[in-house]
N, C-alpha and C positions, 0 to 999 in steps of 0.2 A: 504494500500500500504506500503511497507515494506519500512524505511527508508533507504536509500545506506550507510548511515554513521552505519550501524546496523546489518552487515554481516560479517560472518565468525569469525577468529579466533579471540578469546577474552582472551586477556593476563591477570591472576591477578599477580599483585607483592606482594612479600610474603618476611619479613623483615626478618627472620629464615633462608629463603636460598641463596638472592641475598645477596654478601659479598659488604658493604659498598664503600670499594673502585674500585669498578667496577661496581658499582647499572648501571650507564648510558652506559656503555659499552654490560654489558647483556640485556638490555632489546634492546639498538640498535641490536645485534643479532636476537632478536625476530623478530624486525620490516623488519629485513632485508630480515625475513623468511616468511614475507608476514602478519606479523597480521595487523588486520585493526583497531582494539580498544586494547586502555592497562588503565588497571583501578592501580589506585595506592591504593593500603591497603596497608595500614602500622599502628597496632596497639598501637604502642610506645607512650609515652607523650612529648618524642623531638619533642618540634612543630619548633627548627631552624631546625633540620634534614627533617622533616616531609617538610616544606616549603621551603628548600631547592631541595631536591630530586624531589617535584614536579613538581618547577619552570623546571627543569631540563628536565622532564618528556614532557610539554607543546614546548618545545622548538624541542626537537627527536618528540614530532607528526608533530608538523608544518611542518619539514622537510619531515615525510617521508608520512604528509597528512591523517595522522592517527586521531581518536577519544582519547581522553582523557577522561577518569571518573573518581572520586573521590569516593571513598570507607567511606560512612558514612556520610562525613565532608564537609556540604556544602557553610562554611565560605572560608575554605581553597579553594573547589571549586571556589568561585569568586575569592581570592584573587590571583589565577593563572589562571584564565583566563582559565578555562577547559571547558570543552566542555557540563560538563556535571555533575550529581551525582547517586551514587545507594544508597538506602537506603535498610535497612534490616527491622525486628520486632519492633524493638527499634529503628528507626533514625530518628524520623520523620514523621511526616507526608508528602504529596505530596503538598499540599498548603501552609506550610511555606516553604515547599523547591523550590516552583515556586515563591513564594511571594521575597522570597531573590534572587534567581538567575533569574527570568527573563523569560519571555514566548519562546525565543529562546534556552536555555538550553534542555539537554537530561533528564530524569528523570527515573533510572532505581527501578525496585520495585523485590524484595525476596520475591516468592508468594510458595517456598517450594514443599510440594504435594497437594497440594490446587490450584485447578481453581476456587473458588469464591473467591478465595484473587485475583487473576489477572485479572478477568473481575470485582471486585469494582477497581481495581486500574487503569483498561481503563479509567472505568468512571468519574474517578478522574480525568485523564491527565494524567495519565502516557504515558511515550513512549517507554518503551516496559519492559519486565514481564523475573524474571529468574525462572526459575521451575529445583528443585534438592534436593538430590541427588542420582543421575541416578545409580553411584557405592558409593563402600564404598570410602570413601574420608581422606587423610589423614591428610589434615586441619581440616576438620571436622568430628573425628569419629565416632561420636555421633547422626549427621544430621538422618531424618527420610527417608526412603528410599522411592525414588518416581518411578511407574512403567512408563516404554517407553511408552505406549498408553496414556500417557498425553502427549505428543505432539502432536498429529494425533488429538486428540477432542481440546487443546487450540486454531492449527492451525484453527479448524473448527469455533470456537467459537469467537476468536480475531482479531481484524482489526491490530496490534500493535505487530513488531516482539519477537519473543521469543527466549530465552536464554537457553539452558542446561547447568547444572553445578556437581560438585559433582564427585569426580576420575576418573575424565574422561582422559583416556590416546589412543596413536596412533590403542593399541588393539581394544578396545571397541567403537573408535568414530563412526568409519561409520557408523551403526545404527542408533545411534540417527540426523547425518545428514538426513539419507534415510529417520526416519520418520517426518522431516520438521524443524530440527532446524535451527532457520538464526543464529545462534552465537552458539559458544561455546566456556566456558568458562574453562580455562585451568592455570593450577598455575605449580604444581611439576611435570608434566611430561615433560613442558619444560624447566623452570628455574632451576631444579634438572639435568638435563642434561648437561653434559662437551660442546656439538655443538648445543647449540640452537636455533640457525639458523636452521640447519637443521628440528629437531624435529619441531620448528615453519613450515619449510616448506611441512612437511607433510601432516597438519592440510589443509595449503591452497589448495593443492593439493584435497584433499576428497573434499572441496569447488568447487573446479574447475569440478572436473570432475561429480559433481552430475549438476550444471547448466550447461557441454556440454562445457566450456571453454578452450583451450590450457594451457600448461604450463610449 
């Protein structure tokens, strides 16, 4: 059963393009365009900026009843009270990062183009799997490309919702919607954008209108 807090638009923050002194003004834009999760990355070694921004971040979900994840860093994660962590290659395993955060916490897992990294990491506890990237991505140019028809076999395969990630912009999404993603995950196509509200509410928009919803 897919969990409610694990659908639709999936904000990453990306320290490159949100300008410092609007970090909480842009991403409230997002939210106001409908995302339901916003993961904080931010690669930097400022752990006051890092801890600051986040606190900041817990604060805009509470309000607008949004998911909060942490990108990597699952100290930081407790230390703000987030909802949640994703881990990549390298972040961990899933049992230190339930062991520190708590049987309540989210635990997202970077399973790439590999479905036996995402059903071991059911098996683990995860709660739920990003599979990417779907296009060429400009975070990551280098990422290995993963084909659409992994979605259609994870959905078949996984009890725990799924993420598409990887250049995913307003051209290209509906597909990967149509073929089962509950989230996607989006960085420069909306935070790169002058009205990201808008752009946010496009995303929710393909959401809506694949579950039948008004909008």
């Amino acid at each position: 059963m897919t969990d409610n807090r694990l659908r639709g638009l999936y904000a990453i923050t990306d320290e490159n393009l949100l300008n410092p002194d609007c970090f909480s003004a842009t991403v409230e834009q997002v939210l106001q365009g409908g995302a339901r999760i916003i993961q904080y990355r931010d690669k930097s070694t400022d752990l006051n900026k890092r801890l600051r921004q986040a606190s900041a971040l817990r604060e805009l979900c509470d309000s607008y009843r949004a998911t909060l994840i942490i990108n990597d860093d699952c100290k930081l994660a407790r230390d703000v009270d987030a909802d949640g962590v994703h881990l990549g290659r390298h972040d961990g395993s899933i049992n230190q990062a339930r062991t520190l955060l708590g049987a309540e916490r989210l635990i997202g897992v970077s399973c790439y183009d590999q479905l036996p990294l995402a059903l071991d990491a059911q098996q683990q506890g995860a709660d739920y799997v990003a599979f990417g990237a779907f296009f060429r991505s400009p975070t990551k140019p280098d990422a290995t490309p993963a084909d659409i028809t992994l979605l259609q076999t994870a959905r078949q395969q996984l009890q725990i919702p799924v993420c598409a990630i990887g250049g995913i912009t307003r051209d290209n999404a509906a597909i990967l919607v149509q073929h089962g993603a509950d989230m996607l995950a989006v960085i420069s196509d909306i935070f790169a954008d002058e009205d990201s509200c808008q752009a946010a509410q496009a995303y929710t928009d393909m959401f809506a209108s694949r579950d039948g919803k008004a909008t």
